[in-house]
N, C-alpha and C positions, 0 to 999 in steps of 0.2 A: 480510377480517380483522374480528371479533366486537368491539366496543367494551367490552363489558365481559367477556368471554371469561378467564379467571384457571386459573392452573397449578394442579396438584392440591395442596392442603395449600398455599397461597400467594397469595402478592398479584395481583393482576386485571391484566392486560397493559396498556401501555398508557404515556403521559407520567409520569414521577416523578420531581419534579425532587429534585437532592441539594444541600441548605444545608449548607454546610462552617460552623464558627461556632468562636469561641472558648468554652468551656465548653457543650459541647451539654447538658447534664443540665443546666444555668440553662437554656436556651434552650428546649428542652423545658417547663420549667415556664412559661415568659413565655408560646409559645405556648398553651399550655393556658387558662392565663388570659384571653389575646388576643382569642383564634380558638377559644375551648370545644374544643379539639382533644382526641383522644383517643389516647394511648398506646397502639398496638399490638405491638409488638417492642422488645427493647434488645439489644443487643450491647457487651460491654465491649471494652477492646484489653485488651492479654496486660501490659500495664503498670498496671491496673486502675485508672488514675487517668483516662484518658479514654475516651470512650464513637469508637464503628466506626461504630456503627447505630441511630439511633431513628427506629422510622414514627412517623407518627402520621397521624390522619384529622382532616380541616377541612374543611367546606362542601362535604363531599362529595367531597375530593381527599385522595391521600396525596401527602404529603411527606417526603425522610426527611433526618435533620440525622448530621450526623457533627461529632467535633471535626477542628482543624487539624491535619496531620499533615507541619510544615513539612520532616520529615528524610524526607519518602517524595516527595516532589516535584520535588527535582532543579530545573531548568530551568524546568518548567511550572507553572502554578498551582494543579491540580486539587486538592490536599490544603492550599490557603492560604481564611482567610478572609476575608471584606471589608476588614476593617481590616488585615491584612496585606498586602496589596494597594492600600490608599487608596480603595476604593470597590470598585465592582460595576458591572458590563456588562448585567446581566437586572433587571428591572421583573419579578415574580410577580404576575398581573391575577388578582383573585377577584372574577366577577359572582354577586353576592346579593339577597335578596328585600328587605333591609334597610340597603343602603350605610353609612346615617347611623348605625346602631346599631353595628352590627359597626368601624365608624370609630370611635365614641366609646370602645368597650371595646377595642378597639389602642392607642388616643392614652392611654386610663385605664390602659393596666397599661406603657407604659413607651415606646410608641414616638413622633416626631415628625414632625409635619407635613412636606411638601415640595411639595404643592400642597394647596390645602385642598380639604373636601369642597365642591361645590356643584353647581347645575345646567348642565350644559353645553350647546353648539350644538347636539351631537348627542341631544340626548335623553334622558341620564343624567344621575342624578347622580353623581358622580367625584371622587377625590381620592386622591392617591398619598403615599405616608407611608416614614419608615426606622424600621425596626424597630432595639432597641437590639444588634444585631448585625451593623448592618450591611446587611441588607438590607432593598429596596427593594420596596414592596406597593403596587398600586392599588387599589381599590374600585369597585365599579361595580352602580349599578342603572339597569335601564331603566325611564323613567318617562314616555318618548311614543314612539311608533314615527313614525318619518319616513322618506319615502319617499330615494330615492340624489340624487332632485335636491332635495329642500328641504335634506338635510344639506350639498348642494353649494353649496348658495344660503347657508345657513347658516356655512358653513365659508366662504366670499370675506368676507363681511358683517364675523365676526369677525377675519378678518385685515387688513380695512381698517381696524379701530377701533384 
């Protein structure tokens, strides 16, 4: 299978993950701001107060947000968002060339810490944040390459401290 291999007239195959959120069309604009993200497609629903479909592109990934759709869900969750739910089961990881920027302008247009940005054992730097919808983002830039046993040796060190 082609990594970046894309259907005719459409999106490139591949992981897309789908953000359920309460008011997609705010969320949409927060990520825009967040993550320089860019609007590729909308979709309205047939009751044209909430949104089906929004891509967008960020750091080189699409993502597409929907609003919550709690009367099409039944049982399951798959049309609930974070706060209907009380939280969220997935961490979204974005490795960039700039961790500390791309962290300051998420934390700048609206979202909060939950581990801060710093250096870690392994290498990076890191920091996991909740966006104002509910989900959960990490950050990450590589900023020394270590071999399997220094991050091993590194990873005991820190769990004894």
């Amino acid at each position: 299978m082609k990594q970046q291999e894309q259907l005719p007239d459409g999106p490139p195959f591949g992981l897309t993950p789908i953000l359920v959120v309460d008011n997609a069309n705010e969320a949409a604009e927060y990520y825009k701001r967040a993550f320089d993200a860019v609007e590729i497609a909308r979709i309205s629903s047939p009751d044209g107060e909430r949104l089906m479909h929004v891509r967008l592109r960020a750091f080189g990934s699409i993502f597409i947000l929907m609003d919550a759709f709690p009367e099409l869900s039944g049982k399951d969750s798959r049309f609930r968002s974070p706060k209907d739910l009380n939280g969220t089961s997935v961490t979204l990881h974005m490795q960039v060339d700039d961790a500390q920027k791309a962290w300051k302008q998420a934390i700048t247009a609206g979202a909060s810490a939950l581990v801060n940005m710093e250096r870690q054992f392994w290498g990076e730097y890191y920091g996991r944040l909740k966006d104002p919808f509910g989900h959960e983002w990490t950050f990450a830039q590589m900023i020394e390459h270590l071999s399997e046993a220094q991050v091993e040796d590194a990873a005991k060190s820190f769990l004894r401290s």
